[in-house]
Every structure is written in structure tokens, then in C-alpha cells.
N, C-alpha and C positions, 0 to 999 in steps of 0.2 A: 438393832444392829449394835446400838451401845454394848450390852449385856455381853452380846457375844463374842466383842473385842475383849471387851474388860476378861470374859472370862479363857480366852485365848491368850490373853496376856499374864495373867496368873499361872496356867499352864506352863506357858514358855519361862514363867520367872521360877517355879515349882523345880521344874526340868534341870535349869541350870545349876540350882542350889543342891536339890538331893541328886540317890544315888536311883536309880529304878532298874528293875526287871527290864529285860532287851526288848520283851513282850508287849511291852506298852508303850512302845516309842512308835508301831504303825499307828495307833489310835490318836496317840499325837500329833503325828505328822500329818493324819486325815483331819483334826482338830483344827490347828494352825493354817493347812491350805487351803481350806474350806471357807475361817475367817479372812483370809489373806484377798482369795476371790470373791465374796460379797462386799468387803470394802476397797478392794479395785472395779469393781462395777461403782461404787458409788463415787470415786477418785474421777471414773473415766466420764460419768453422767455431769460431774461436774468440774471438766476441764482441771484438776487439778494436776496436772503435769507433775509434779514433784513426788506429790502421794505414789501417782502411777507410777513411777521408775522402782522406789523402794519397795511397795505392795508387790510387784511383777519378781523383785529379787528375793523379797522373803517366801512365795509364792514358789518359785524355783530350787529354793532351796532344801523347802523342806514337804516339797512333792514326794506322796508315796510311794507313786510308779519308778522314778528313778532316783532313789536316792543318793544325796551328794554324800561320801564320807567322808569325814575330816576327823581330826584328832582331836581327843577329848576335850582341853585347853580349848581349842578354838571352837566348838560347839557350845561349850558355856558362855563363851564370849558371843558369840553369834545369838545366844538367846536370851541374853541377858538385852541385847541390843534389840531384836526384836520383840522384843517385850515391853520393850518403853516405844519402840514405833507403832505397834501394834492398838497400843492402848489410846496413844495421840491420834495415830488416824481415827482411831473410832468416836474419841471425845470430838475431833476437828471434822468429823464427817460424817457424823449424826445430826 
């Protein structure tokens, strides 16, 4: 589960810094939620309340069934931030 944070979080850091194809932001999104729910299963197996709130937000946000849209600005912000949550939950809950 390490690997797959860490590499979910390089993704999201990727994401924020360059520019990408629109095309590639569902396999992201599928990337990211995918991390987001294996390490909210392990938040919830171990009582971690706090992991769960922000796993369940990042998890929402960047579901590929309903996407949130937000403006450019705030999308790099949002994945620059989850990219450092994403990495800690996974180093804190490995």
C-alpha cells in the first residue's frame, strides 16, 4: 500500500506542476480514488478518525463518476495538498 500512495502522490504532484492532455485526467482521477479507498479502508480498520475525514474528502473529490470542477488555481492547490496527504497517510498507515 506504501508504493501505491507514494505513487498516487507523485501523480497528484505531476498533475499540479505540469500542463496535460484533458485525456488523462480520467485515469488520474481513477488513480487517486482508487489510492484514496485502499487507504481509507486502512484509516477505518484502524480507528484513525482523522485519516478518515480527509481520505473520504480527497476520495470525493476526485471521483470519476462525478466530477467536482473547480478552476485551474484551485485544482493545483487541491493537489499539491493532496499529494502531501496522500503520501503521509500511506507512510502513517502502512
Amino acid at each position: 500500500m506504501l508504493i501505491t500512495s507514494l505513487v498516487s502522490a507523485v501523480t497528484l504532484f505531476l498533475a499540479a506542476i505540469g500542463h496535460w492532455d484533458y485525456g488523462l485526467f480520467l485515469p488520474f482521477r481513477l488513480l487517486v480514488c482508487a489510492c484514496a479507498g485502499l487507504l481509507l479502508g486502512a484509516a477505518w480498520s484502524r480507528q484513525a478518525v482523522g485519516w478518515q475525514v480527509v481520505l473520504m474528502a480527497i476520495l470525493l473529490l476526485f471521483n470519476p463518476i462525478v466530477p467536482v470542477r473547480l478552476t485551474t488555481d484551485a485544482l493545483v492547490l487541491l493537489d499539491l495538498a493532496a499529494s502531501v496527504c496522500v503520501a503521509a497517510a500511506g507512510i502513517e498507515l502502512s
